[in-house]
Each structure stands twice: as C-alpha cells, then as structure tokens.
N, C-alpha and C positions, 0 to 999 in steps of 0.2 A: 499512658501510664495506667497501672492495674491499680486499684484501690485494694487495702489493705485487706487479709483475711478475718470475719468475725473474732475476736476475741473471747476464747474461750476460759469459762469459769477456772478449770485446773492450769491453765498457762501463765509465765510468772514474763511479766514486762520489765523491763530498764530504763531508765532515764537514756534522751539521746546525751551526745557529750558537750554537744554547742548547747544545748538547753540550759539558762538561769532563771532561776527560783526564784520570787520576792514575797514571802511572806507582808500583807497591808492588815489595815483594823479591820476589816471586811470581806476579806479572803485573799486572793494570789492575784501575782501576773509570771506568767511564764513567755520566756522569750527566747525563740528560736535562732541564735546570733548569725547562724552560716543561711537560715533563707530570709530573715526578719519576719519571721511567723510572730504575731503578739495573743496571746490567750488568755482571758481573763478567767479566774473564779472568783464563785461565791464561796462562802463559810462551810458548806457543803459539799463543793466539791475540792476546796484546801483540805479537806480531813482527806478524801478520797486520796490525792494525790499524796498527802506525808506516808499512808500508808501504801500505797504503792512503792515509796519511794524506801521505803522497809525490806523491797523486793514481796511482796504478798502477792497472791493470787487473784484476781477479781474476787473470786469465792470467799477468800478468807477475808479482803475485805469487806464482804457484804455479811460475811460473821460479826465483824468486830464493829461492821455500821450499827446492824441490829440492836448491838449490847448499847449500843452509846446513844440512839434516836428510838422516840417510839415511833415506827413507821413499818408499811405490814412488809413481807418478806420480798412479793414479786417487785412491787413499786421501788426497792434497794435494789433487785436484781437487774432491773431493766434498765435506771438510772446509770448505776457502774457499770455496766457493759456499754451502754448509750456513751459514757465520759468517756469510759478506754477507748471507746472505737473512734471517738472524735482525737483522742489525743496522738491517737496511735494514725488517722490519717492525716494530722499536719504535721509529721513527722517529729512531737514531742516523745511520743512512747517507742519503743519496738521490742518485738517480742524476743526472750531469753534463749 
C-alpha cells in the first residue's frame, strides 16, 4: 500500500462516508466504522477538523486558525498539514 500524497495547502479534502464525528468537552473522537480506525482530538485539532469539514483548504484553515489563536504562522502551517496528512492516512480525510 502506497501512503497518501502530501497534502497540499490549496487542496480541498472530504470527510470519508463511514467516518462519525463526536464532538466531547475536550475535543472529538472520530471513528472509522468500515476499518475501526479510532482518532482522538484535542480542542485544537476539533476546530481544525469543524473547519475542514466546511470543505476548506488547509490554507484557509490556517487563515481562519490565525484569526482565532495567537500562534505564529509556520507553527499553524505545519500543525494542519501534520493533522491532514495524519487523517488523510487513516483513511478519515480524502482528497476532493
């Protein structure tokens, strides 16, 4: 099996369709029904995910990270692509 291509800033991801959501007081869990993938977030990476889940870009999310965290720009950039490219190889993300 080939692992996933880098996830690029302007590429717009999808939820897979077996994939459910669950919003906790301390961020998500995400669970892959068709392999039993389980994926935890934190409160940080729950925003990442609502706005992905908007259909956004990495990019634009690391726009709208920006406005809502003080945190410098590369450290947002590296994070969100780091989250996508985790979620996009357990088969929660794929690309549009």
């Amino acid at each position: 099996m080939t692992s996933p291509r880098p996830a690029s800033g302007a590429q717009c991801f999808a939820v897979s369709p077996s994939v459910v959501f669950r919003q906790m007081d301390d961020g998500a869990v995400l669970l892959d029904l068709e392999s039993g993938v389980y994926f935890g977030l934190d409160e940080v990476g729950t925003r990442v995910w609502m706005l992905l889940m908007e259909q956004k870009t990495p990019d634009a999310v690391c726009e709208a990270m920006l406005a809502e965290f003080d945190v410098e720009p590369g450290v947002v950039a590296d994070d969100v692509r780091r989250l996508v490219g985790e979620l996009q190889q357990n088969g929660l993300l794929r690309p549009e």
